[in-house]
C-alpha positions in Angstrom: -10.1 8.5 50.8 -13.6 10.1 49.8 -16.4 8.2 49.0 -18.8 8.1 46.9 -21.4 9.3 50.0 -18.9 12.3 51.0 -19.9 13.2 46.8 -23.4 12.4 46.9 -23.9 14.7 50.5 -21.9 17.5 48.6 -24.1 17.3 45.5 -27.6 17.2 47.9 -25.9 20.3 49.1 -25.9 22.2 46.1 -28.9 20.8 44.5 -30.4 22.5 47.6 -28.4 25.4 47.6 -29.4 26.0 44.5 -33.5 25.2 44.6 -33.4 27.9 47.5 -32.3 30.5 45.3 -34.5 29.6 42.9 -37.5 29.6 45.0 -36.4 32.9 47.0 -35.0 35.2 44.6 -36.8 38.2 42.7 -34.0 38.7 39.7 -34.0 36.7 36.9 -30.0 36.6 37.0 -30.3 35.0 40.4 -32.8 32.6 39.6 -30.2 31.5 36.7 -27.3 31.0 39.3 -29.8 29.0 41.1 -30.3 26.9 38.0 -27.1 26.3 37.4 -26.1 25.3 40.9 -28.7 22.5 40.3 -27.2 21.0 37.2 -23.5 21.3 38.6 -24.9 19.1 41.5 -25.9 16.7 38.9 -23.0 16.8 36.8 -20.9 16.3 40.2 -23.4 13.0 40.7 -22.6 12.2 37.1 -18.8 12.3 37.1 -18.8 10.6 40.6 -20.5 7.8 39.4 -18.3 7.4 36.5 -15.6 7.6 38.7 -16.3 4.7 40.6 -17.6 2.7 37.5 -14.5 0.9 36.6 -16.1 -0.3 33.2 -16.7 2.4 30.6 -16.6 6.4 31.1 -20.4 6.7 30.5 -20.4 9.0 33.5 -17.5 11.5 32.4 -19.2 11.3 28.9 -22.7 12.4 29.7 -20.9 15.2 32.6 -18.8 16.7 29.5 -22.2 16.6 27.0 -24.5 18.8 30.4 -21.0 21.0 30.6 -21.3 22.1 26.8 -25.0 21.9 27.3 -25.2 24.1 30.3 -23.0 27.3 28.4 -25.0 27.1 25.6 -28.5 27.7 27.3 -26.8 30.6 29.5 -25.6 32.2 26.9 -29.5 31.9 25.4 -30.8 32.6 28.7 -28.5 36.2 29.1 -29.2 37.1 26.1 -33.2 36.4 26.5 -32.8 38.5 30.3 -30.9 41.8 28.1 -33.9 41.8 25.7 -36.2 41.1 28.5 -34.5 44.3 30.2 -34.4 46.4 27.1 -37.9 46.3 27.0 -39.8 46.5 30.4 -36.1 48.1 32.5 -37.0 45.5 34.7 -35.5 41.5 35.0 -37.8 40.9 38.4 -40.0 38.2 36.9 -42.9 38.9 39.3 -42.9 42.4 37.4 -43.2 41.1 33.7 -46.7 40.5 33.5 -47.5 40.6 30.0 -45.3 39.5 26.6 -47.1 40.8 24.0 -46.8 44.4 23.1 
């Protein structure tokens, strides 16, 4: 049977996972994966939380809300990264150095 510590070591995993790429990539794509490998890991804690909560479904309730919440900043997020692009042909943050044309 898996525990609740078998999904709390798999979700430190991929929070850390996930602040590596963040701290060591140069594309702004990459740092997004990195982003959302962190909120998956806290979705993960969230649903097994609610899992072992035999009382109410808050767990599955807030994991479903980050889910819908999580698409809708991507899709902002790509589309601010294709503008970004359009504009300097670059998406290496440490390239962007000014925002104002």
């Amino acid at each position: 049977m898996i525990t609740l510590t078998d999904f709390m070591l798999v979700s430190a995993a991929l929070f850390c996972l996930g602040l590596f790429v963040v701290v060591s990539k140069k594309n702004a794509i990459q740092v997004l994966i990195g982003i959302e490998l962190m909120l998956n890991a806290a979705i993960l804690n969230l649903v097994a939380f609610g899992k072992y909560d035999r009382v109410n479904n808050g767990g599955q309730m807030f994991a479903l809300f980050a889910i819908i919440l999580a698409a809708a900043t991507t899709a902002v997020a790509l589309a601010i990264i294709l503008n970004v692009y359009r504009q300097y042909k670059t998406i290496d943050p440490d390239k962007i150095n000014r925002l104002k044309d």
